[in-house]
N, C-alpha and C positions, 0 to 999 in steps of 0.2 A: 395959273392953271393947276398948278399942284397941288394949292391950298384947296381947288374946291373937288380935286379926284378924291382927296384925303378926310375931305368933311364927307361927301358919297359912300366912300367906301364903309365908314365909319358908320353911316346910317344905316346903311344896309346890310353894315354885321348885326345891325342891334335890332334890327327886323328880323334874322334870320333867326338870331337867339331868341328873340321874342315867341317867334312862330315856333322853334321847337321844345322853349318852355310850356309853350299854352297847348301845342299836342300832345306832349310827354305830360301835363299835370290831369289834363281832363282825361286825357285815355286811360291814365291810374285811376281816377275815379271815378268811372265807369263799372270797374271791377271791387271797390270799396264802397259803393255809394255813399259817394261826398256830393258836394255841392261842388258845380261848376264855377270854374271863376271869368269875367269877361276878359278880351284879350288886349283891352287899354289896363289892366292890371298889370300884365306884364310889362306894357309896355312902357306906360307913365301910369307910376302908383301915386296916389294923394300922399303927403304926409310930409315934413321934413327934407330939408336938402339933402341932407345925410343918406338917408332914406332911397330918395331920387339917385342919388350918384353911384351907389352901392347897385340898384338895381341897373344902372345904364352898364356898370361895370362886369357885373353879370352877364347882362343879356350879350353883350360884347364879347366877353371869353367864349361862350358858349357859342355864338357865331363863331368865333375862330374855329373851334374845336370842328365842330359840323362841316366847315366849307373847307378844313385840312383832311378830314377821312373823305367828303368826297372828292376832294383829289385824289390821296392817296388810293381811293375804291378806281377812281378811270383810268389811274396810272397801272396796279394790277390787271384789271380786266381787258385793257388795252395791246398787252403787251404780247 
């Protein structure tokens, strides 16, 4: 039962990261007019395992980072 909270959780940091890389890049370019990127780019990029792993690692942290402030945001505003 561990192994699959642990595969879950892991998915769904790399969703989360996912989701606020593709918010945070296309809202930037909104304001620079770039070109939009789709959000299987962030998600699962073509290229290299290299490539792949580095962005799983990514999106990962950056899930951490997001789902640690809002904790920390409802532990403040809770209190």
């Amino acid at each position: 039962m561990d192994l699959i909270e642990i595969i879950s959780g892991r998915i769904i940091l790399e969703f989360l990261g996912a989701s606020v890389r593709f918010l945070g890049y296309n809202l930037w370019t909104l304001s620079n007019h770039n070109d939009f990127r789709t959000f299987s780019s962030f998600w699962s990029p073509s290229g290299s395992n290299q490539k792949k792993d580095d962005n799983s690692n990514r999106n990962h942290m950056i899930g951490v980072l997001c789902l640690g402030g809002f904790v920390m945001l409802l532990i403040v505003f809770n209190t």
